[in-house]
C-alpha angles and dihedrals in degrees: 000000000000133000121189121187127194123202132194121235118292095036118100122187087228089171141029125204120198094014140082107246089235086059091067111076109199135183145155083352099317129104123182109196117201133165098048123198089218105024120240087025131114124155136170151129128269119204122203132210126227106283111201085233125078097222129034136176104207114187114221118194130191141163144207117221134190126196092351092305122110118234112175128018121196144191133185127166126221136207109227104189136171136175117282108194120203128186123208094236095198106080109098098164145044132195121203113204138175131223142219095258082051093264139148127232130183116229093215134348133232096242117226112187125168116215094192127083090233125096124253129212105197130183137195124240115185104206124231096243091058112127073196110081126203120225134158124262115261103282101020092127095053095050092050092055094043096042094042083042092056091036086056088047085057099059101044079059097046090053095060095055093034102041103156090059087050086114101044085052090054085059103056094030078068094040092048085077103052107015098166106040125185091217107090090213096056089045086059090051091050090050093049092055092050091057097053087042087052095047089043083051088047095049100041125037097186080052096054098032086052102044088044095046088039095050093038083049095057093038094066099032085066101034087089092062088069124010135025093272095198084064098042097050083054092052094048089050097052094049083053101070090052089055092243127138116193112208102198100030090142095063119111134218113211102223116191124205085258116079116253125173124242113223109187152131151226110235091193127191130150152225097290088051088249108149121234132206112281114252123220117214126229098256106241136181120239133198141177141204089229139359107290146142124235138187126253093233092064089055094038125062123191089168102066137025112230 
């Protein structure tokens, strides 16, 4: 038996499963397998480059073939996607006001809206030349140290239960303080620690459903310590739905009576670790009725598009 599979551009067989790698013969996007180790069996991974555009339906054919004949011939097709982050770039000035209940309200958003299906991981970066500077909110510290402290108690427990992923929870128990490093080497280090993590989760469902409702557990617990929690769960809800995850949400601008400009930008990846091209913000003037601090994701909104 032969099976011969045909890809489009942009799809690259990377791995073969049941087969010796000599036994598949490629070229020009088509590969013919022979000589299986389980008949009738031919398994692998195909890897995509970046399309320009966000969605893509790609067609794979293949074909089985007995005693150089060829008996079935087949096609599917396929939907590559990826995030596609856009920015409103009409909004020049912010007001800051309080309310009565002390609190304080936006006068408009910088709407961030992806127009892809895949999921994007953006972070803030605040510019040198920002009149705006970034800070953390009062307590911050201390619910990072007490959130990365009960996380890391998690996972010692974890590790007794689940004692053949004890590795694997070193590993993340090290990546849990710095998630998004600037070091490629150490970004490499973090992926390939998604990836086990994902196949673990794949492979046992007690090991997933225990380390998501453990680490959501310490995350809450410690939220009050910091922020208004009923406004931030309704924040994380809403972004949700855009497929948008803002990495440092919790990060504050301090914004003075007298009007400064923010200059900053999205450094955007997803959930697969690919980069994105950086996106300059529109560069806007922000004021405030008093000295105050308030979070990014007042300013900026991934539920709506201005």
């Amino acid at each position: 038996m032969k099976i011969s599979l045909n890809l489009p551009d942009g799809l690259i067989l990377s791995e073969v499963y049941n087969i010796d790698t000599k036994n598949v013969d490629s070229q020009n996007g088509n590969h013919i397998a022979s000589g299986f180790e389980m008949e009738g069996y031919f398994g692998g991974i195909l890897t995509s480059s970046m399309y320009k555009d966000a969605s893509a339906i790609k067609t794979i054919k293949f074909s089985l073939q007995y005693d150089d004949s060829v008996n079935q011939v087949f096609e599917r097709n396929i939907e590559l996607f990826r995030p596609d982050i856009k920015i409103s770039n009409n909004i020049s000035t912010i007001n800051i006001k309080t309310r009565k209940d002390n609190k304080l309200v936006s006068s408009e958003h910088i709407g961030i809206l992806n127009h892809g299906k895949g999921t994007a991981i953006i972070k803030v970066n605040i510019l040198n030349e920002s009149e705006i500077k970034e800070g953390y909110p009062e307590g911050f510290e201390e619910f990072r140290n007490s959130f990365l402290k009960d996380l890391d108690d998690i996972f010692v427990e974890m590790k007794i239960k689940f004692s053949h992923y004890a590795d694997l929870l070193d590993e993340v128990r090290i990546i849990a303080r710095d998630p998004l490093p600037s070091d490629d080497k150490e970004v490499k280090r973090v992926k390939h620690t998604v990836e086990e993590l994902e196949e673990a989760f794949n492979n046992n469902e007690e090991f997933l459903a225990e380390f998501l409702h453990s680490t959501a557990k310490a995350y809450l617990k410690n939220m009050s310590i910091m922020t208004d929690v009923d406004a931030f769960i309704a924040f994380m809800r809403s972004i949700g739905k855009n497929k948008i995850i803002l990495f440092d949400a919790m990060k504050v601008l301090k914004i003075s009576t007298t009007a400064q400009k923010l200059i900053a930008e999205l450094v955007i990846s997803d959930l697969a670790q690919n980069k994105y091209p950086v996106i300059k913000l529109p560069e806007i003037s922000i004021i405030a009725d008093r000295e105050c601090s308030v979070p990014i994701y007042q300013i900026l909104d991934p539920s709506r598009s201005n």
